[in-house]
C-alpha positions in Angstrom: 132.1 32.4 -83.1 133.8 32.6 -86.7 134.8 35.4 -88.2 133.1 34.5 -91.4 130.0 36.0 -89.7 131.3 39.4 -90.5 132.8 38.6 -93.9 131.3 40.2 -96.9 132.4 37.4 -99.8 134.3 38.1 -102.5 134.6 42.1 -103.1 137.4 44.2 -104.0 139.1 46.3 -101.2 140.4 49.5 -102.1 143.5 49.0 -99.9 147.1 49.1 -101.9 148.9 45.5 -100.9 150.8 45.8 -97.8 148.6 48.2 -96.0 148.6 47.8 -92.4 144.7 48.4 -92.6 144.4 44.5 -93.8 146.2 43.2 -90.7 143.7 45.9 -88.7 140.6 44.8 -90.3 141.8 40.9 -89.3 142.5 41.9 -85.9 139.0 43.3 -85.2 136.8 40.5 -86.8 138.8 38.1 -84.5 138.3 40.1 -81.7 134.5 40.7 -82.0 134.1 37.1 -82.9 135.5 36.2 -79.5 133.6 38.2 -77.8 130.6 36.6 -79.8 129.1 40.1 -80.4 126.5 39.4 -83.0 126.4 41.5 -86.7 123.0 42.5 -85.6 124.5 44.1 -82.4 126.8 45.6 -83.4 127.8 49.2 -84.9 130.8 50.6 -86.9 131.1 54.1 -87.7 133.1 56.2 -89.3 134.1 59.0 -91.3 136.3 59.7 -94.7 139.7 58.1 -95.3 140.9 54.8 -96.2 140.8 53.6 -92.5 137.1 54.9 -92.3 136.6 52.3 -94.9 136.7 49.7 -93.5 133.2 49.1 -92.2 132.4 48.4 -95.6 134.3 45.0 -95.7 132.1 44.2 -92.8 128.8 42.5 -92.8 127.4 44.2 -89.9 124.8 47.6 -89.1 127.3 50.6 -90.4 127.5 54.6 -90.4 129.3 56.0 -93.0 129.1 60.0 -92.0 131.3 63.1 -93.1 135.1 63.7 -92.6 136.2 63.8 -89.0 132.5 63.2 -87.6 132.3 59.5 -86.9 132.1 60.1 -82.7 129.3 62.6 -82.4 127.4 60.1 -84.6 128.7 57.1 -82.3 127.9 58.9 -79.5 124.3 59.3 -80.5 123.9 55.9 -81.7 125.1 54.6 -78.0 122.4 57.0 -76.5 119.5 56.0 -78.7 120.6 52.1 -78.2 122.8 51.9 -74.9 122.6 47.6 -75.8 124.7 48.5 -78.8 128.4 47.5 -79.3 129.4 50.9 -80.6 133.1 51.0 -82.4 133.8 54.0 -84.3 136.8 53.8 -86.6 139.0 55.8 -88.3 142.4 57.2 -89.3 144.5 59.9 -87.9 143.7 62.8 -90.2 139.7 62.3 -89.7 139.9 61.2 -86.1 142.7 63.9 -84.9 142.6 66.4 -87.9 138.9 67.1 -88.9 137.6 65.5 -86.0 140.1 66.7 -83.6 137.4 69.5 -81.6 135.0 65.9 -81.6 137.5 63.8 -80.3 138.3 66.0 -76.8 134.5 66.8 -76.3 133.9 62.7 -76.6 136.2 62.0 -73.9 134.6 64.7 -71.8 131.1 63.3 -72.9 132.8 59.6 -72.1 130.2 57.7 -73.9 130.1 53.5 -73.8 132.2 52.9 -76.6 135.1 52.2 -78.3 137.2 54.6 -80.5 140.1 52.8 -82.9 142.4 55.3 -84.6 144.4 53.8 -87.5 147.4 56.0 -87.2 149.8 55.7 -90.6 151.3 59.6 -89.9 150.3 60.5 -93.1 146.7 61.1 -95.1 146.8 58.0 -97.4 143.5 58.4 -99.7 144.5 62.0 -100.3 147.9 60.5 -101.3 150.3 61.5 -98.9 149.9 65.0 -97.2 151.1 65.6 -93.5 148.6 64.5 -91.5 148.4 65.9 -87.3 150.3 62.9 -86.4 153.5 63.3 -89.2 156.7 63.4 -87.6 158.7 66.4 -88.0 161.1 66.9 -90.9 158.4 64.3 -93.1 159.0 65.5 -96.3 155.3 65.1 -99.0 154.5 66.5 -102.1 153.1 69.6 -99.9 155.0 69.8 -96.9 158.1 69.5 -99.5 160.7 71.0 -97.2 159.6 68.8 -94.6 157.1 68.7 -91.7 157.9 72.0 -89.0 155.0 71.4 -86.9 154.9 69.5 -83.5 152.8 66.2 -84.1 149.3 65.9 -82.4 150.0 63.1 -79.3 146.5 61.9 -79.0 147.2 59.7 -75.9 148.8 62.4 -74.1 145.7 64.9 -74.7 143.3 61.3 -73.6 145.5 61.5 -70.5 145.7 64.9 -69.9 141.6 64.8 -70.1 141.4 61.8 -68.0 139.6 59.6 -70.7 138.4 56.5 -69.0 140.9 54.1 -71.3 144.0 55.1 -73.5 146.0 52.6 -75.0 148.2 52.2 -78.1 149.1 49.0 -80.3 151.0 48.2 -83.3 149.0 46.3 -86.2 151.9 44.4 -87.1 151.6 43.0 -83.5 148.5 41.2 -84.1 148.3 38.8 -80.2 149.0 42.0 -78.3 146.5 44.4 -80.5 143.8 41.7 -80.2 144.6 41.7 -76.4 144.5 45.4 -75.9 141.2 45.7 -78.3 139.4 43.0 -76.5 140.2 45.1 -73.0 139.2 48.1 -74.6 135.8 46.7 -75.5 134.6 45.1 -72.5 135.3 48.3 -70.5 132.6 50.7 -69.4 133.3 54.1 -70.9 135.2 55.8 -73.8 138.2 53.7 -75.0 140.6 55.3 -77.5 143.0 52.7 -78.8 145.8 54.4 -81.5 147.0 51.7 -83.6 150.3 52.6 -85.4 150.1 50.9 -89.0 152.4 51.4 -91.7 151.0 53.4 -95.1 153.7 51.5 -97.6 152.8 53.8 -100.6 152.6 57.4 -99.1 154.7 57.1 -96.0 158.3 55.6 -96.7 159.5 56.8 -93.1 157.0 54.9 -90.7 157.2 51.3 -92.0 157.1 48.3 -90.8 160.9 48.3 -90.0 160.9 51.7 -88.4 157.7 50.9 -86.0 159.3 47.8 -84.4 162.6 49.8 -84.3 161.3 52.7 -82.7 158.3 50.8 -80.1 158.7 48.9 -76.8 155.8 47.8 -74.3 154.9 48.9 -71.5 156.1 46.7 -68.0 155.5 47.2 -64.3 153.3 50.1 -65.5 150.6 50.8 -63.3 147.4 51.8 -65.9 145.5 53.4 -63.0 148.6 56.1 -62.1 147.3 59.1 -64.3 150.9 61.3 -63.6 152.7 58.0 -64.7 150.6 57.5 -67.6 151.0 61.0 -69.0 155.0 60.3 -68.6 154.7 57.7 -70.8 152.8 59.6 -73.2 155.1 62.6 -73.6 158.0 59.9 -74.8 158.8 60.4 -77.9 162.2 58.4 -79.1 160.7 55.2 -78.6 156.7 55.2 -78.5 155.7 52.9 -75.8 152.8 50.2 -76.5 150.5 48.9 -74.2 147.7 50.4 -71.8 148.7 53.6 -70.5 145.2 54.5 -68.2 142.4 53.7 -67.1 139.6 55.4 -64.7 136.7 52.6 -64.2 135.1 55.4 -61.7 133.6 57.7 -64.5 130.2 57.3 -64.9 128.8 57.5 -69.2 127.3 59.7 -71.3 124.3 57.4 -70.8 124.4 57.1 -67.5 123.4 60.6 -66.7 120.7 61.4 -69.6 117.9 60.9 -67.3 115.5 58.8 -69.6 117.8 55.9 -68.7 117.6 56.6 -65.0 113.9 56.8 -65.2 114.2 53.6 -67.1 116.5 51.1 -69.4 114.5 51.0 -72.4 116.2 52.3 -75.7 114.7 55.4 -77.7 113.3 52.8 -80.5 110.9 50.9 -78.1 109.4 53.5 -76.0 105.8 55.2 -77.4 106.0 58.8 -78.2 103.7 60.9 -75.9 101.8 62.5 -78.8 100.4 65.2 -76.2 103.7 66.1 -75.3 105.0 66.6 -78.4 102.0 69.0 -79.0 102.9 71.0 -76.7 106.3 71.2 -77.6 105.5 72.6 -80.8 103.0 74.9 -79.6 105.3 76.4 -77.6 107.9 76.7 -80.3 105.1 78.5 -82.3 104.9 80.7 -79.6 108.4 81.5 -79.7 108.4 82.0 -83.4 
């Protein structure tokens, strides 16, 4: 498949030159078109930012939703349509910082689909506050005498939950990120995949440079050893890359709603029972 299937022609992308969410936004239309999944099929959503953008340089069925609420939505869009490729996309301040309470409750929920986290340590469309992940002593125009707090580590909280797939990727790395994305797609279950990607106008510290400085991949790891995995995590000198876990024994968030047990049809083809619903709201007159 081509990934001029997702293209959008000729619009303007409010992205400053150099961003790492260009190489990002490559990475995924390559990905998707090699796993053939169909515009009509699929789903992005996401929240406020300029990662959470990025589903509108896509030609393809799109939630745009509030700051930091891109997975409850994702989660219900998987539940009404469990045939749905569901990819809910973001950056670190709307993913970990507004939608930090929504991101551990998906990983208990562990709905089908796939959560990518453009992490640039810093909020870029805000223009250049500490985000959760900034490093400590990251000096903004806020935080001016530099960061004090410890920085959020989503993969080791994934871990320490035991979210079905954690992984982490670099977007300057574009084979091994397309790699890790396409593993993280195919598999049954919540997948949170951080990408570290350089913000070149608000964050000075984390470039390019520094990320391939201060990364190294993961070998001999074993991605189903949960203690190992959360070792990993908890490293912070040099941030590995790679897949950290996996647990392919969880059963989803649609798995155990019980329509789909009954049967596999999605919400939008089955016939309301009008009686039903009757009494519902009789009974909720009752109550009132």
């Amino acid at each position: 498949m081509d990934t001029q299937i997702f293209d959008m022609g000729d619009i303007d992308i409010a992205w400053c030159p150099g961003c790492g969410n260009f190489g990002i936004l490559k990475i995924v239309k390559e990905v998707l078109a090699d796993l053939k999944v169909e515009p009509s099929n699929l789903v992005l959503v996401s929240g406020i930012g300029q990662a959470a953008k990025i589903p509108h340089y896509f030609k393809t069925n799109v939630f745009n939703g509030l700051h930091g609420r891109a997975l409850p939505a994702a989660t219900a869009i998987k539940a009404a349509n469990p045939a749905l490729t569901v990819i809910a996309q973001s950056g670190d301040g709307d993913m970990y910082g507004e939608g930090g309470n929504h991101f551990i409750h998906t990983i208990r929920r562990n709905p089908n689909i796939t959560n990518i986290v453009h992490n640039n340590m810093v909020y870029g469309l805000t223009k250049g506050q500490a985000s959760p992940t900034s490093q400590i002593g990251f000096k903004t125009p806020v935080q001016v005498n530099g960061v004090f707090l410890e920085p959020f580590n989503p993969i080791a909280v994934a871990i320490a939950l035991d979210a079905s797939f954690v992984a982490r990727c670099f977007a300057g790395d574009a084979e091994q990120t397309k790699d890790i994305l396409k593993r993280a797609i195919e598999h049954k279950g919540y997948a949170i995949v951080d990408i570290l990607q350089p913000c070149v106008s608000f964050n000075k510290l984390n470039t390019y440079q520094w990320f391939k400085e201060h990364t190294y991949y993961l070998k001999d790891h074993d991605q189903y050893n949960r203690q190992q995995a959360f070792e990993k995590a908890t490293e912070i000198d040099k941030l590995p890359l790679g897949i950290f876990y996996i647990n392919s024994e969880k059963t989803t968030f649609e798995e155990n709603i019980s329509i789909y047990q009954e049967k596999q049809i999605p919400l939008y083809e089955r016939e309301p029972d009008i009686d039903k619903l009757r009494d519902l709201v009789e009974e909720f007159k009752i109550l009132l």
